[in-house]
C-alpha positions, 0 to 999 in steps of 0.5 A: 500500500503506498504511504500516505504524504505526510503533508499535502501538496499544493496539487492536492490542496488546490484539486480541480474538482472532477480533474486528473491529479497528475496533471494538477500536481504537473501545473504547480511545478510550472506554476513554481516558476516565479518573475525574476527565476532564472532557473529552479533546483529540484530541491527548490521546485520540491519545496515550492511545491511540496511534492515528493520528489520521486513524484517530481522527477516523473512529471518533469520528465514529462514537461521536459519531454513536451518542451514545457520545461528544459534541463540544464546542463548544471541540474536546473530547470528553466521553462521551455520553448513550448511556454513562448509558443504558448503566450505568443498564441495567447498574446496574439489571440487576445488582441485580434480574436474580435477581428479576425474571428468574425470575417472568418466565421463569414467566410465559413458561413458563406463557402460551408468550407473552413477557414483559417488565419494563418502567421509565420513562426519559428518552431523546433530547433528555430525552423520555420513554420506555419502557425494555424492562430485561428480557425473556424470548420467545416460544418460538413463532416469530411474536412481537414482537421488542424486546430488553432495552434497547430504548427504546419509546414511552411512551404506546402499548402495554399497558406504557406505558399502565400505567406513565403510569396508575399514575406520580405525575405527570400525563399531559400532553395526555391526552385524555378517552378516554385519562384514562378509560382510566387511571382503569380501570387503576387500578382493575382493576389492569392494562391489556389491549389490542389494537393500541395500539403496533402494529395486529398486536401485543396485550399485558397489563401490571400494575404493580409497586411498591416497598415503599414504593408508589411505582411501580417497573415494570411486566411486561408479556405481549405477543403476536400480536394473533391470539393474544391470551388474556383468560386470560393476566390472571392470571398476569401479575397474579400476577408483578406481585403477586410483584415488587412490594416486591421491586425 
């Protein structure tokens, strides 16, 4: 029979009613981290926690396996990677979601297809990807199923074609049929195409700029291959035209 802590720990004190108890005792270590820590001590994580420390070893390992926390190479920890991932989809969300959601709720209700706001980030290892920062499906049940904050790749797919065609740097190891496709999506102003991510899946992408003119995002209609609409051009147009020098 396992022993019974002698004292409890935060996790046990502050229990999400109806929750998981590994995953409340995993957030009190993140929640450890205080302004000014640079980096924490087992020991220190244990006392601010008050957990065992068998118990803390086993869910840090598992943070640090999600990139939540990072070991370094003197035995302390520090948050990770993923916490900035997280706030930069925070901060971001929670300054455009009364903008962006609405024109893409229109865009939903009008082509019955999915839209998506999608910005340029830097994932794992500082590579580039494509971040889903917003997302309103389908209501028909054969769609794509990418969620809001979900990392995609950054050079397959409409949106990301459209984001490497309309940024102000150069798109390394493009080939010349590639250059030739983001030339002609500068100069119709968005990108259709079939295939490009995934051989059953087909999206129209526009780009969107901040007041300045620099590029902002892009939104993006995606939908089966089989379903795709040379119609739905316009309207995705028209939310890219609505956006732009608002975000």
């Amino acid at each position: 029979m396992p022993r019974k802590a002698r004292t409890e720990s935060l996790a046990d004190q502050h229990a999400a009613p109806g929750g998981a108890a590994a995953v409340d005792r995993a957030l009190t270590l993140l929640a450890a981290f205080r302004a000014g820590d640079n980096a924490l001590s087992l020991v220190e994580l244990v006392a601010r926690t008050q957990l065992y420390k068998s118990t803390a070893l086993r869910l840090l390992a598992s943070l640090e396996h999600a990139r939540l926390v990072q070991k370094q190479e003197d035995g302390r920890y520090t948050l990770g990677a993923e916490v900035a991932r997280l706030h930069g989809v925070y901060a971001a969300s929670f300054a455009l979601d009364r903008v962006v959601l609405p024109v893409l709720r229109q865009l939903a209700a009008t082509t019955q297809e999915s839209a998506a706001y999608h910005v340029r980030q830097q994932g794992p290892g500082a590579q580039w990807a494509r971040l889903c920062l917003y997302r309103v499906d389908s209501p028909h049940a054969v769609r794509d199923h990418v969620r809001a904050g979900d990392l995609l790749p950054h050079d397959r797919g409409a949106g990301a074609r459209v984001l490497l065609a309309c940024s102000d740097t150069p798109v390394p190891g493009a080939s010349a049929q590639e250059r030739l496709l983001y030339a002609a999506i500068r100069a119709q102003g968005y990108c259709a195409i079939i295939g490009d991510r995934t051989a059953e899946l087909a999206g129209i992408s526009a780009p969107v700029f901040h007041a300045d003119g620099s590029l902002a995002g892009a939104v993006t209609l995606t939908m089966p291959s089989q379903r795709y609409n040379e119609r739905w051009v316009k309207p995705v147009l028209e939310a890219s035209r609505n956006l732009s020098g608002l975000v």
